[in-house]
PDBQT receptor file of N, H, CA, C and O in Angstrom, charges set to zero:
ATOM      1  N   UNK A   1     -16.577 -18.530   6.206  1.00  0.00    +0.000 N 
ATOM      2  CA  UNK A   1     -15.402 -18.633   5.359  1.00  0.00    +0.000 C 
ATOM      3  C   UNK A   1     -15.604 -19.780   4.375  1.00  0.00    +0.000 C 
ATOM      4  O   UNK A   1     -16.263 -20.791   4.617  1.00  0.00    +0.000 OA
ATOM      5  N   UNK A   2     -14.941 -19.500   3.197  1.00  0.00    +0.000 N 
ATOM      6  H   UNK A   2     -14.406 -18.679   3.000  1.00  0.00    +0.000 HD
ATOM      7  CA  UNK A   2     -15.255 -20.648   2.289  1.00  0.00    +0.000 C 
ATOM      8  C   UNK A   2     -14.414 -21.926   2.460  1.00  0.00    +0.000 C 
ATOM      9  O   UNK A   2     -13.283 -21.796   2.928  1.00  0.00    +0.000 OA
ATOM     10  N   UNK A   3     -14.885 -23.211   2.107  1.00  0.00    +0.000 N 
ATOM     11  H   UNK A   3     -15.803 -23.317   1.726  1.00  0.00    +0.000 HD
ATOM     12  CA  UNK A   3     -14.257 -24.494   2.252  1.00  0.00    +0.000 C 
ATOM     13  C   UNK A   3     -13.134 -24.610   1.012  1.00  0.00    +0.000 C 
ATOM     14  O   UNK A   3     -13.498 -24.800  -0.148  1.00  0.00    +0.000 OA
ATOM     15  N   UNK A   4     -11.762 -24.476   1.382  1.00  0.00    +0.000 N 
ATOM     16  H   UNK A   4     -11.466 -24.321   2.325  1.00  0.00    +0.000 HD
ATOM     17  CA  UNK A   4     -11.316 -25.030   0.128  1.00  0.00    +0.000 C 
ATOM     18  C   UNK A   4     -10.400 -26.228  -0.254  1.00  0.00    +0.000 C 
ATOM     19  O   UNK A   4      -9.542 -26.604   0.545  1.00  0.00    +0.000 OA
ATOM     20  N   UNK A   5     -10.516 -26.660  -1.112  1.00  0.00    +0.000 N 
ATOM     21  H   UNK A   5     -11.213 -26.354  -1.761  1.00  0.00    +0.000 HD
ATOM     22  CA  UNK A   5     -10.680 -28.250  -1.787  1.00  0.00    +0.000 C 
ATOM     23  C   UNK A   5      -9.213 -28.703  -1.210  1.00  0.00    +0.000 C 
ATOM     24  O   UNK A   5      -8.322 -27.864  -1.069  1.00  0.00    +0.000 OA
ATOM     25  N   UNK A   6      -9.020 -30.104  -0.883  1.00  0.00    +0.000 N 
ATOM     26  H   UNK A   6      -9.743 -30.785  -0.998  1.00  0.00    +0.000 HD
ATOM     27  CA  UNK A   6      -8.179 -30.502  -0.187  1.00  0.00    +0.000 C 
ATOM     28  C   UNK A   6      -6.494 -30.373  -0.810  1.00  0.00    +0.000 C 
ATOM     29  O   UNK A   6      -5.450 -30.596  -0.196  1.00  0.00    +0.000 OA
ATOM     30  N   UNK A   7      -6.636 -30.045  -1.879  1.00  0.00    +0.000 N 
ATOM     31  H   UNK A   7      -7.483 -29.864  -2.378  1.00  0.00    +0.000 HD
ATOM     32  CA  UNK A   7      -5.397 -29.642  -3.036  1.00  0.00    +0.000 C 
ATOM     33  C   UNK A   7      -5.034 -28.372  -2.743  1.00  0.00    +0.000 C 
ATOM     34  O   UNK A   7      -3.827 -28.248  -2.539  1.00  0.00    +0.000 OA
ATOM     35  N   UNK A   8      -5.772 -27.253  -2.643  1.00  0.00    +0.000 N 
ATOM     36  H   UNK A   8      -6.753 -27.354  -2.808  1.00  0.00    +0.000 HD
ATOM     37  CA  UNK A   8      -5.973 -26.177  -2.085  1.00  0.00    +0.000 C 
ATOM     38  C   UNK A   8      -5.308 -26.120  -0.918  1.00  0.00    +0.000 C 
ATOM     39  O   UNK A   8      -4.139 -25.786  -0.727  1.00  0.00    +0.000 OA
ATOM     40  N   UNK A   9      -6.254 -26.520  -0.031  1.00  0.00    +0.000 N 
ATOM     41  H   UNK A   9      -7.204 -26.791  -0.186  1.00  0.00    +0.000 HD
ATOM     42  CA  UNK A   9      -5.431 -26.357   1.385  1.00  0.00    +0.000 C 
ATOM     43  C   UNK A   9      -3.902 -27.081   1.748  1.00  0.00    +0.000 C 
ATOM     44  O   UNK A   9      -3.338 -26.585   2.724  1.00  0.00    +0.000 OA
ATOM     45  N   UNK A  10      -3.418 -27.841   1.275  1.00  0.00    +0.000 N 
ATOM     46  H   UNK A  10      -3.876 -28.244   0.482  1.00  0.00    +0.000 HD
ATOM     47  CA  UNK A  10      -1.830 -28.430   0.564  1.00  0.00    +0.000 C 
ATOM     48  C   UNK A  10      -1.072 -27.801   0.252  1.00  0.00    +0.000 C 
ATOM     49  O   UNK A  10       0.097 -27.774   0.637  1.00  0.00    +0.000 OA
ATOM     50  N   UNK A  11      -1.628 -27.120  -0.567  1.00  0.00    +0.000 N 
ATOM     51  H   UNK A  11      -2.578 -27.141  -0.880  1.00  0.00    +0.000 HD
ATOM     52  CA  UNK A  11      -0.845 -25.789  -1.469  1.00  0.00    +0.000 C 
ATOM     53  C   UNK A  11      -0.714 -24.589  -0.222  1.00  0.00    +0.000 C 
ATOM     54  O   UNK A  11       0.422 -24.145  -0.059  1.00  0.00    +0.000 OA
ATOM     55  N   UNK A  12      -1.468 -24.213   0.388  1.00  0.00    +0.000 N 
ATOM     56  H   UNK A  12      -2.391 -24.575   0.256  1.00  0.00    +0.000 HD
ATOM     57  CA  UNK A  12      -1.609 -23.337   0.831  1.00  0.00    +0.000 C 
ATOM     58  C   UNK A  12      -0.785 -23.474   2.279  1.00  0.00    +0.000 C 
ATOM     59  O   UNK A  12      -0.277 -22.496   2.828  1.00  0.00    +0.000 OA
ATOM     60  N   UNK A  13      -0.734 -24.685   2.757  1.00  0.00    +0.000 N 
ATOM     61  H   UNK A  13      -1.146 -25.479   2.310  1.00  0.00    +0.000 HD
ATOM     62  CA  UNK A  13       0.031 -24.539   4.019  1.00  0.00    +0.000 C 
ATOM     63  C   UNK A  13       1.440 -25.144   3.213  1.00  0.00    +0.000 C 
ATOM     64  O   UNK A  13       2.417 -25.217   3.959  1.00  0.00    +0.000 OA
ATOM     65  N   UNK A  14       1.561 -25.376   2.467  1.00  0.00    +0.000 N 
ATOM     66  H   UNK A  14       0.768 -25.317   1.860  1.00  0.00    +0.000 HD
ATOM     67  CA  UNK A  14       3.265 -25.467   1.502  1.00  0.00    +0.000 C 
ATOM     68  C   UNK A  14       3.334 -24.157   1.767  1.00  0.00    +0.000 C 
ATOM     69  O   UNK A  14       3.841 -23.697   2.790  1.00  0.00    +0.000 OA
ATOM     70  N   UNK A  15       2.973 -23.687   1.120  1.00  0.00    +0.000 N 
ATOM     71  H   UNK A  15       2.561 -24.061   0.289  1.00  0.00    +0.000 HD
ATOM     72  CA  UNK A  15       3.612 -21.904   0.968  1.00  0.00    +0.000 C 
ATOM     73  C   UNK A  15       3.989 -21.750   2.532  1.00  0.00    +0.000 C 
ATOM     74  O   UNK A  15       5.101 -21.925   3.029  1.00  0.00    +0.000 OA
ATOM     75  N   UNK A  16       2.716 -21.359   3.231  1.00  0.00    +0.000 N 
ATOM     76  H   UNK A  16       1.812 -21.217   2.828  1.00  0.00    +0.000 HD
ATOM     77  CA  UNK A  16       2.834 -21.033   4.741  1.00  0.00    +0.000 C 
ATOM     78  C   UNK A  16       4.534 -21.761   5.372  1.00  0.00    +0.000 C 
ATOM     79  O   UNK A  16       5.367 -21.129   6.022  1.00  0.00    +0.000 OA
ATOM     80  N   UNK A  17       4.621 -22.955   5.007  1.00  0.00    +0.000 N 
ATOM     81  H   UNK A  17       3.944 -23.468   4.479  1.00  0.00    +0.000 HD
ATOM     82  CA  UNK A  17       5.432 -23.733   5.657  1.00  0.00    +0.000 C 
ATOM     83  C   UNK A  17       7.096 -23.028   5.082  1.00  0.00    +0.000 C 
ATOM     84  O   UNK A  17       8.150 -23.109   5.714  1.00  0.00    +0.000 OA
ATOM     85  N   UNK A  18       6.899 -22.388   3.786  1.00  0.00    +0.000 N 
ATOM     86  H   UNK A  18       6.043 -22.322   3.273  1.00  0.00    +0.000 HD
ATOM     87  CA  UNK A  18       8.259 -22.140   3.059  1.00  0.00    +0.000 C 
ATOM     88  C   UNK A  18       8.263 -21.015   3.940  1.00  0.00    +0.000 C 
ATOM     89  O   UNK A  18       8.913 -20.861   4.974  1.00  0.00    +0.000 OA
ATOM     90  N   UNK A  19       7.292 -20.105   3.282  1.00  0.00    +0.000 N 
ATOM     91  H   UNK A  19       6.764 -20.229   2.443  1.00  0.00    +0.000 HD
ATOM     92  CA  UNK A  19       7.862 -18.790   4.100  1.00  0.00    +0.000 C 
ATOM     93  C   UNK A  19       8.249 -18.697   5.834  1.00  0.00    +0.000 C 
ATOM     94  O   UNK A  19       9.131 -17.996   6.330  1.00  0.00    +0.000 OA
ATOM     95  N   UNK A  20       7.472 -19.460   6.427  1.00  0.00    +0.000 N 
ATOM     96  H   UNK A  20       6.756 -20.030   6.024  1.00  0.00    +0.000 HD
ATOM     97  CA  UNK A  20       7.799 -19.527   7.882  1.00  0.00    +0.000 C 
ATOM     98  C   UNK A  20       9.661 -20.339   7.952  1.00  0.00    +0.000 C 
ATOM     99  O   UNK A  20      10.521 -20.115   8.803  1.00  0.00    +0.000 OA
ATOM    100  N   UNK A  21       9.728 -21.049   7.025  1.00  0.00    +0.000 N 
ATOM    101  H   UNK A  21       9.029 -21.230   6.333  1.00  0.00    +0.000 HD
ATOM    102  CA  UNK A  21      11.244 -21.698   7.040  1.00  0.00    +0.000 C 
ATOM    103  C   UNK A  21      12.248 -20.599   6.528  1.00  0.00    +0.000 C 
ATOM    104  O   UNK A  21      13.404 -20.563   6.949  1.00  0.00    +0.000 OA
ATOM    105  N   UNK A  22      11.819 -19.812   5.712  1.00  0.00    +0.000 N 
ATOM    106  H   UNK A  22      10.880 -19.842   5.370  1.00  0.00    +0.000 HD
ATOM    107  CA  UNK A  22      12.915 -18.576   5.125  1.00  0.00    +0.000 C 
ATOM    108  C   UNK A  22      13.177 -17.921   6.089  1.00  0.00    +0.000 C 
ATOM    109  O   UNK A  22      14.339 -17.895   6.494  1.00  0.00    +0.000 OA
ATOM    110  N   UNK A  23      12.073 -17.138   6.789  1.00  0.00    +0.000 N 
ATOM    111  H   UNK A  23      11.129 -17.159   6.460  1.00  0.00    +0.000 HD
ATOM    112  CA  UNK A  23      11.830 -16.340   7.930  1.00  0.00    +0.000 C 
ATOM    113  C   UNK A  23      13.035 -16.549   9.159  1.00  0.00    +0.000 C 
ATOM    114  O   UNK A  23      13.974 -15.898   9.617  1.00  0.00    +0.000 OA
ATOM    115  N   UNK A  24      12.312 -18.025   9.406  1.00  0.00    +0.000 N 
ATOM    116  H   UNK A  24      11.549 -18.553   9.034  1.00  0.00    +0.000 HD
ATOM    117  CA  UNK A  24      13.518 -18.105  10.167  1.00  0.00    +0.000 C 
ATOM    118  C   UNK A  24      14.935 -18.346  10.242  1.00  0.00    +0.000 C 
ATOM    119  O   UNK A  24      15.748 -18.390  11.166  1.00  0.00    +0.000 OA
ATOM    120  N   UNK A  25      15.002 -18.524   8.673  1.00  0.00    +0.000 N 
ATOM    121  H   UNK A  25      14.342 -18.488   7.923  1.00  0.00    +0.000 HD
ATOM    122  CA  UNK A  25      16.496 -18.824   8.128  1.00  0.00    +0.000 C 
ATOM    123  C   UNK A  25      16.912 -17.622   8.200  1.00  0.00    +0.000 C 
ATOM    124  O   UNK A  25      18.074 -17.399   8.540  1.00  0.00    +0.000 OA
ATOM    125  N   UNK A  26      16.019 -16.592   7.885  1.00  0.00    +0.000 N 
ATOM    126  H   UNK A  26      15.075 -16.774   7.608  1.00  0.00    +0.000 HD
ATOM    127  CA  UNK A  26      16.977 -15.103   7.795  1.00  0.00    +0.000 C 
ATOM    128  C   UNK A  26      17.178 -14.385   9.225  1.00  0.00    +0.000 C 
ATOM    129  O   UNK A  26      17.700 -13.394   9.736  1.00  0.00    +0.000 OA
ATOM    130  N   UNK A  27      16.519 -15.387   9.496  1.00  0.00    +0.000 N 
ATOM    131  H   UNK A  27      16.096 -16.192   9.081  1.00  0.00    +0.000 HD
ATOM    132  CA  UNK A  27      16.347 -14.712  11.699  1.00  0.00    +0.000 C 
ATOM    133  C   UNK A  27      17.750 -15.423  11.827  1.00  0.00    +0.000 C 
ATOM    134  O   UNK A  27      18.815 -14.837  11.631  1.00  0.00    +0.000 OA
ATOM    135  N   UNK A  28      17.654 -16.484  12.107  1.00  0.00    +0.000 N 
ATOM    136  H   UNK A  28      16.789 -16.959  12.267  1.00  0.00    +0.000 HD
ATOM    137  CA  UNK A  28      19.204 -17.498  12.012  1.00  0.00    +0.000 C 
ATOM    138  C   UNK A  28      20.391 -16.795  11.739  1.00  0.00    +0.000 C 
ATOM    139  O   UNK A  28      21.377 -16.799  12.475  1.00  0.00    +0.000 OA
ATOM    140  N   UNK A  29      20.253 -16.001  10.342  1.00  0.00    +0.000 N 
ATOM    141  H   UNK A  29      19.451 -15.997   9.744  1.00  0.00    +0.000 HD
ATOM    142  CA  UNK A  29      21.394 -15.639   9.862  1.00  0.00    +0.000 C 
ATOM    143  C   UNK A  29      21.743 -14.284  10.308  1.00  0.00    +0.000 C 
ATOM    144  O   UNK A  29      22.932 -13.972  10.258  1.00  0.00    +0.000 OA
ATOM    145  N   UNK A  30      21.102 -13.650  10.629  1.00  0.00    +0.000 N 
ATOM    146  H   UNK A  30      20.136 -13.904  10.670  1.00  0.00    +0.000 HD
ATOM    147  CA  UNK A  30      20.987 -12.493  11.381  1.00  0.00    +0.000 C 
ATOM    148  C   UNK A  30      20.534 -11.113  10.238  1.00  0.00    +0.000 C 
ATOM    149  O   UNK A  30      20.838  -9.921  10.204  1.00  0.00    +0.000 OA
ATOM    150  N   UNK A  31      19.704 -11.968   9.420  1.00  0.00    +0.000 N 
ATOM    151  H   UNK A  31      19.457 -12.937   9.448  1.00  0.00    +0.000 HD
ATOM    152  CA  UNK A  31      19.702 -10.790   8.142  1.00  0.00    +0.000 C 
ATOM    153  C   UNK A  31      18.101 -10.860   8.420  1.00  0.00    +0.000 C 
ATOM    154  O   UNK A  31      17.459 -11.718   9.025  1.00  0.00    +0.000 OA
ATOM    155  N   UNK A  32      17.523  -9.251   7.549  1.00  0.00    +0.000 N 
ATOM    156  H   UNK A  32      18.045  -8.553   7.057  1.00  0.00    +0.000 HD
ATOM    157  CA  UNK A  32      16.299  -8.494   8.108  1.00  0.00    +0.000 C 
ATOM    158  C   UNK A  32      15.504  -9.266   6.870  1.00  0.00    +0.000 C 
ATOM    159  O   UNK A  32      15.823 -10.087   6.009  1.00  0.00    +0.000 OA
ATOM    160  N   UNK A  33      14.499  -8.676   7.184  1.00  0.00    +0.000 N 
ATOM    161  H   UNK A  33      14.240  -8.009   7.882  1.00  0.00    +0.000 HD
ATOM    162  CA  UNK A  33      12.995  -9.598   6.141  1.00  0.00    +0.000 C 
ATOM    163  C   UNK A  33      12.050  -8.149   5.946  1.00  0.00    +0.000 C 
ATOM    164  O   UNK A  33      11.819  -7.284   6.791  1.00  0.00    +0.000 OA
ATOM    165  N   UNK A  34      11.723  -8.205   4.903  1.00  0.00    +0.000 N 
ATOM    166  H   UNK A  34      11.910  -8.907   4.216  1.00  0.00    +0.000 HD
ATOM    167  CA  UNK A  34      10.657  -7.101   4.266  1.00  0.00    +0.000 C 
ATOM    168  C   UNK A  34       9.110  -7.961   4.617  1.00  0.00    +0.000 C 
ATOM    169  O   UNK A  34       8.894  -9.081   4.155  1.00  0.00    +0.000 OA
ATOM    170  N   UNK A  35       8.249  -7.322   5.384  1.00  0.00    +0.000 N 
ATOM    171  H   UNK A  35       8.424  -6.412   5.760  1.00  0.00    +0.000 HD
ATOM    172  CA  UNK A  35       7.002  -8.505   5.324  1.00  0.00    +0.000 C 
ATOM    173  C   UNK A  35       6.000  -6.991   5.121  1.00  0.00    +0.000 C 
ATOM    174  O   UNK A  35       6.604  -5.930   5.281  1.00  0.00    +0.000 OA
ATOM    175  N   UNK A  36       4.706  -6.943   4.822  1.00  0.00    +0.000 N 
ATOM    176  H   UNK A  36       4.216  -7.805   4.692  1.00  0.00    +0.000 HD
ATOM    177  CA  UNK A  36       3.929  -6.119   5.110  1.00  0.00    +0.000 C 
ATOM    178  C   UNK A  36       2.556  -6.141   5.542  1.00  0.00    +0.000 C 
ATOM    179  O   UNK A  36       1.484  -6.703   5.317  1.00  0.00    +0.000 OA
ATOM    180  N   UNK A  37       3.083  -5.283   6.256  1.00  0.00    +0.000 N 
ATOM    181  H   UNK A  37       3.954  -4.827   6.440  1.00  0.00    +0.000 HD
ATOM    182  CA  UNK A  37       1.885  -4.847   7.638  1.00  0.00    +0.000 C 
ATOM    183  C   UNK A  37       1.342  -3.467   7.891  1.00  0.00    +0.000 C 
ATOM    184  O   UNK A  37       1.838  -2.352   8.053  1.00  0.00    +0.000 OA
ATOM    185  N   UNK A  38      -0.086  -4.066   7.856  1.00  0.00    +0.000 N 
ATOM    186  H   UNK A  38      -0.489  -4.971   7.723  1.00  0.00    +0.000 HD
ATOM    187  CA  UNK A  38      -0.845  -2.690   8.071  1.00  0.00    +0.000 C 
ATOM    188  C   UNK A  38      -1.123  -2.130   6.838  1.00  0.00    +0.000 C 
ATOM    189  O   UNK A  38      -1.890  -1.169   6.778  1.00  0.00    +0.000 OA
ATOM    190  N   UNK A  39      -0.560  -2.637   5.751  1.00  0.00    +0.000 N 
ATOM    191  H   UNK A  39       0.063  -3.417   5.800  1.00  0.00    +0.000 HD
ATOM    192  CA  UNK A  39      -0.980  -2.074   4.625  1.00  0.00    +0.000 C 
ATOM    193  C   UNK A  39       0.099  -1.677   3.948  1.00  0.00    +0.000 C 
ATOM    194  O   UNK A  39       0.077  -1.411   2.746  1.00  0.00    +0.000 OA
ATOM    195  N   UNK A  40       1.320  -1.602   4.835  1.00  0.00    +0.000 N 
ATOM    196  H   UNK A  40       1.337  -1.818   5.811  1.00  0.00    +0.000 HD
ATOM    197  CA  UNK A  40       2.595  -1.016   4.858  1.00  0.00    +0.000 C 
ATOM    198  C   UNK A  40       3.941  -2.112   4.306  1.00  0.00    +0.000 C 
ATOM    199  O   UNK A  40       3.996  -3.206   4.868  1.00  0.00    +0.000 OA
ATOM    200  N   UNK A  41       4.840  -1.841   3.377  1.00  0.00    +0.000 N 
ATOM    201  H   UNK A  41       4.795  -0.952   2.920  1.00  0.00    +0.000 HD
ATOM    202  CA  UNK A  41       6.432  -3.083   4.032  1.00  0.00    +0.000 C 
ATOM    203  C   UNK A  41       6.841  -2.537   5.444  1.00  0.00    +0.000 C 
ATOM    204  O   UNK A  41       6.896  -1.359   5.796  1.00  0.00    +0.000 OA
ATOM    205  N   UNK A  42       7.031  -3.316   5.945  1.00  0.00    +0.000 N 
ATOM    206  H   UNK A  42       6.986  -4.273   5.659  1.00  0.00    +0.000 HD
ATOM    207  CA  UNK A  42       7.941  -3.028   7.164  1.00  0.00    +0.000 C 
ATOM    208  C   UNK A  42       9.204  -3.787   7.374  1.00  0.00    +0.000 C 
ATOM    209  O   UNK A  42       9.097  -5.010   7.289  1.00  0.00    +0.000 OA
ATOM    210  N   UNK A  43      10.004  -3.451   7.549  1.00  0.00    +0.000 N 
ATOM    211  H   UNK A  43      10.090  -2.457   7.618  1.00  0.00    +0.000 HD
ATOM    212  CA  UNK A  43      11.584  -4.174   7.618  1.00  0.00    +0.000 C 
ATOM    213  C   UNK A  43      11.907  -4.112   9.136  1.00  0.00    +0.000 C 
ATOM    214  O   UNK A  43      11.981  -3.295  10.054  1.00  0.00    +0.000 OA
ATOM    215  N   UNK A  44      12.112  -5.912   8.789  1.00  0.00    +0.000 N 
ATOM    216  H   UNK A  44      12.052  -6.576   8.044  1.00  0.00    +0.000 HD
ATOM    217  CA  UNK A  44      11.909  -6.329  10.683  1.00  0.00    +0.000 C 
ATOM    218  C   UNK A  44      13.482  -7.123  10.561  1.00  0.00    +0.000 C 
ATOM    219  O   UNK A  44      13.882  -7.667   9.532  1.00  0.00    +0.000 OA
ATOM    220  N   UNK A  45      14.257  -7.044  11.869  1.00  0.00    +0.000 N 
ATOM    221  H   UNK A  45      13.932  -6.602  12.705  1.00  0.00    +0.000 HD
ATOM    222  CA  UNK A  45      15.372  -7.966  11.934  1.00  0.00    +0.000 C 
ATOM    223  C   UNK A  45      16.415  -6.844  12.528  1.00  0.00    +0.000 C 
ATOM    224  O   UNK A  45      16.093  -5.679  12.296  1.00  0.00    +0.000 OA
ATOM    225  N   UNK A  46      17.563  -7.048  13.229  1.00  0.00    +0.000 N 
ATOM    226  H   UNK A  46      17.825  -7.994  13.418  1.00  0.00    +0.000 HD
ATOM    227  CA  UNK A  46      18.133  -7.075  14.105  1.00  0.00    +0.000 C 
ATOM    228  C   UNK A  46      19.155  -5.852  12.767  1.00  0.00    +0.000 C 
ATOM    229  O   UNK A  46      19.190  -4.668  13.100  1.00  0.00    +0.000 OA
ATOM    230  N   UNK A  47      19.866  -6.234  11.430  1.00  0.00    +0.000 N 
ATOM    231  H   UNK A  47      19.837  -7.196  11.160  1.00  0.00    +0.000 HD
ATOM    232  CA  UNK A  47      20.224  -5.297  10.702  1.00  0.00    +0.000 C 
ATOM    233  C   UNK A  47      19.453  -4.705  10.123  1.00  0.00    +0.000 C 
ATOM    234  O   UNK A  47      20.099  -4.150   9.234  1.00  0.00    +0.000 OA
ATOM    235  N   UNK A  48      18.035  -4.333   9.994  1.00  0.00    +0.000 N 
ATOM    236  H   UNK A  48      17.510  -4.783  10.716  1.00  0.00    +0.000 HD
ATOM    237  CA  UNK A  48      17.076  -3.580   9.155  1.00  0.00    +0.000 C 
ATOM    238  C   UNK A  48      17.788  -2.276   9.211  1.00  0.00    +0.000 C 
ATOM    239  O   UNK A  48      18.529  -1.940  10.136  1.00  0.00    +0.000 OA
ATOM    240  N   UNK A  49      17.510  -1.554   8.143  1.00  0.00    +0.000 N 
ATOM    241  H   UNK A  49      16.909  -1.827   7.392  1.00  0.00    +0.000 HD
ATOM    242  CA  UNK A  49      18.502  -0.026   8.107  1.00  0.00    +0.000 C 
ATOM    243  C   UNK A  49      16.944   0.553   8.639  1.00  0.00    +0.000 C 
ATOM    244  O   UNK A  49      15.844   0.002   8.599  1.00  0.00    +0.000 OA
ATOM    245  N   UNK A  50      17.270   1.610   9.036  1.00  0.00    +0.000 N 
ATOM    246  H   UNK A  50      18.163   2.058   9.067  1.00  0.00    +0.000 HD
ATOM    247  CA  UNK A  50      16.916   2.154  10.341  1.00  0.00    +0.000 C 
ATOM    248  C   UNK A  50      15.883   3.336   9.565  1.00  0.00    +0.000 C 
ATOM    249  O   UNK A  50      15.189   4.051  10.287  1.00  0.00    +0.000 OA
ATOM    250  N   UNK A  51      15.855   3.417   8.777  1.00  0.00    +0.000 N 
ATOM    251  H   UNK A  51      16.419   2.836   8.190  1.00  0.00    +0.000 HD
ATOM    252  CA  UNK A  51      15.062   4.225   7.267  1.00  0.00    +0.000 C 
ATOM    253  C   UNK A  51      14.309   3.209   6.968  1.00  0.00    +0.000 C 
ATOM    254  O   UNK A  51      14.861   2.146   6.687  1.00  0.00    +0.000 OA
ATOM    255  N   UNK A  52      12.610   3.329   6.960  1.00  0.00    +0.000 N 
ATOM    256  H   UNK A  52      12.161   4.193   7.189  1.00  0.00    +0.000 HD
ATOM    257  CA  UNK A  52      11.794   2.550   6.466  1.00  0.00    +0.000 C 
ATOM    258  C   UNK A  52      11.643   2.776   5.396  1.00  0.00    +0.000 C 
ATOM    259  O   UNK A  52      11.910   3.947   5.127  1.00  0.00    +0.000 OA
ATOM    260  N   UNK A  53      11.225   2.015   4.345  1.00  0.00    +0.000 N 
ATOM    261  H   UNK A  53      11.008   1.064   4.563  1.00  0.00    +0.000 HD
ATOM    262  CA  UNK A  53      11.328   1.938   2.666  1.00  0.00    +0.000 C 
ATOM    263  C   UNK A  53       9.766   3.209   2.642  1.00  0.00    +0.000 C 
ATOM    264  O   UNK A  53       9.623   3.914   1.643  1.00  0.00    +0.000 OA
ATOM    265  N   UNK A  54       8.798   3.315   3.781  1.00  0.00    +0.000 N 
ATOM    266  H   UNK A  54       8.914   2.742   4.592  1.00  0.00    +0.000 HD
ATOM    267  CA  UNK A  54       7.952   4.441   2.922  1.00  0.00    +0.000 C 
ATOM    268  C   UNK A  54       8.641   5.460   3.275  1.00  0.00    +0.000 C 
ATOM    269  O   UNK A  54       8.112   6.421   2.716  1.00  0.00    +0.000 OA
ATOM    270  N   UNK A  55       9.567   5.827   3.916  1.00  0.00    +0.000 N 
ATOM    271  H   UNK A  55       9.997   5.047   4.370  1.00  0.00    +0.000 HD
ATOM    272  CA  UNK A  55      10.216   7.020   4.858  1.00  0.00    +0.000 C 
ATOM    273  C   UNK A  55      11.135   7.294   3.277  1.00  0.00    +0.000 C 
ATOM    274  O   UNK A  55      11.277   8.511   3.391  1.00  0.00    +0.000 OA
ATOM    275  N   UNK A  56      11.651   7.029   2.262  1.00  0.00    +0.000 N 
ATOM    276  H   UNK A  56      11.535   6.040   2.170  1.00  0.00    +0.000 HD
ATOM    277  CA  UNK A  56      12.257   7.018   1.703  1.00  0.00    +0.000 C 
ATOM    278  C   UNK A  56      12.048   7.909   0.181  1.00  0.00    +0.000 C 
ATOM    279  O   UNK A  56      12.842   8.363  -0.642  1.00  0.00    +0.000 OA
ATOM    280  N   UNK A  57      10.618   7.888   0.294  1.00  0.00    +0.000 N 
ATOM    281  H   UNK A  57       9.973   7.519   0.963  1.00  0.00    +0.000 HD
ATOM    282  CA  UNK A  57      10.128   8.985  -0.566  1.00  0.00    +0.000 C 
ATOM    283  C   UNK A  57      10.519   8.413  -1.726  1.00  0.00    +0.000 C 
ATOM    284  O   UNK A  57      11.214   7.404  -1.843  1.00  0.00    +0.000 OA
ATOM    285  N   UNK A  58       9.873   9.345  -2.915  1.00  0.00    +0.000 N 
ATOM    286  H   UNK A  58       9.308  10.165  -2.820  1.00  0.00    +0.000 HD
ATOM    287  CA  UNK A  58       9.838   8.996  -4.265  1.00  0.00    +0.000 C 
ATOM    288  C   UNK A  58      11.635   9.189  -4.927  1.00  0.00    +0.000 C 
ATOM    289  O   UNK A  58      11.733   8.950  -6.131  1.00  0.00    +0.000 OA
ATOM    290  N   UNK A  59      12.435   9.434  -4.482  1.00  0.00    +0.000 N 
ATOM    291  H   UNK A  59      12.355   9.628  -3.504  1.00  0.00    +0.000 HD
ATOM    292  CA  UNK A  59      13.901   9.332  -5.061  1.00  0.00    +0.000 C 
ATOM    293  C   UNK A  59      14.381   8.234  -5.600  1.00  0.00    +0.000 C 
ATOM    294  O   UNK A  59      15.222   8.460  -6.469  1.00  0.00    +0.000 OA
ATOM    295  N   UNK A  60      14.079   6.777  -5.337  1.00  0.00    +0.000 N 
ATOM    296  H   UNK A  60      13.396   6.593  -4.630  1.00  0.00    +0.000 HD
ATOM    297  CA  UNK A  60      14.630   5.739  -5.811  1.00  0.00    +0.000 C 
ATOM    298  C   UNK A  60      13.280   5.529  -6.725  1.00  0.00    +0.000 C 
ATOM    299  O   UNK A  60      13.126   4.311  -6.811  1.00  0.00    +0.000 OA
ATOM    300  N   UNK A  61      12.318   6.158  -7.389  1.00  0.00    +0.000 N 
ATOM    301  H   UNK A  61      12.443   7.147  -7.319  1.00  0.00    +0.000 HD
ATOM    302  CA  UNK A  61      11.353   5.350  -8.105  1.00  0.00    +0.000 C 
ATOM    303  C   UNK A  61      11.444   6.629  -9.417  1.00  0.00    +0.000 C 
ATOM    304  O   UNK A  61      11.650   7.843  -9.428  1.00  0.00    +0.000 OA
ATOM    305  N   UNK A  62      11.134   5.451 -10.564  1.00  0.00    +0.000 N 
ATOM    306  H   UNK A  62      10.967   4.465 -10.555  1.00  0.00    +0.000 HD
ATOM    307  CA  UNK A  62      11.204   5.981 -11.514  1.00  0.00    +0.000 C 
ATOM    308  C   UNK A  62       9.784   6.540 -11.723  1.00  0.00    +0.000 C 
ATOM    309  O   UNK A  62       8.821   6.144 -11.066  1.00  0.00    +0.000 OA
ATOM    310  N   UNK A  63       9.677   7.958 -13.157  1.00  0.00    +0.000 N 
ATOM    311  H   UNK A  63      10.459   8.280 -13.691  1.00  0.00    +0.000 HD
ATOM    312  CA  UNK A  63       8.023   8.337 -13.210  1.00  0.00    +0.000 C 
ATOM    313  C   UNK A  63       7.569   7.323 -14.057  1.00  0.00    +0.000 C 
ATOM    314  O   UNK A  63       8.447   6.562 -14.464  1.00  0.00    +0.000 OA
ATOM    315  N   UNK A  64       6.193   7.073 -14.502  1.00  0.00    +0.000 N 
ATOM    316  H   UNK A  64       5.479   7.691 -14.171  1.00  0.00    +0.000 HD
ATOM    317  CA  UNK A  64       5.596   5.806 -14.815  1.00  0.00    +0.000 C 
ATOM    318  C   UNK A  64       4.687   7.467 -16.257  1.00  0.00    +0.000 C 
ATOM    319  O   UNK A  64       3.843   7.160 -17.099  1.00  0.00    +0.000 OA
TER     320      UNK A  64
């Protein structure tokens, strides 16, 4: 793995550190989180609507 520069790695566990603090702010609050996994979004949390966003098909997307 590559070494990266000590500014770099700062930056990089900032981020880590925000998102792990949102995460659990929205766990806290009892509201769901979009993260993706597997290649996939997956909607994780206790209100996630029960319809996954790929289950949802092309109806909410505009043609390009």
């Amino acid at each position: 793995m590559t070494q990266l520069s000590s500014d770099t790695q700062k930056m990089l566990d900032s981020l880590r550190t925000a998102v792990a603090n949102t995460l659990e702010r929205k766990r806290r609050l009892g509201q769901y989180a979009v993260i993706w996994q597997d290649g996939k979004p997956v909607l994780v949390g206790d209100d996630a609507p029960k319809k996954q966003v790929d289950e949802q098909g092309d109806q909410n997307r505009e043609p390009h």
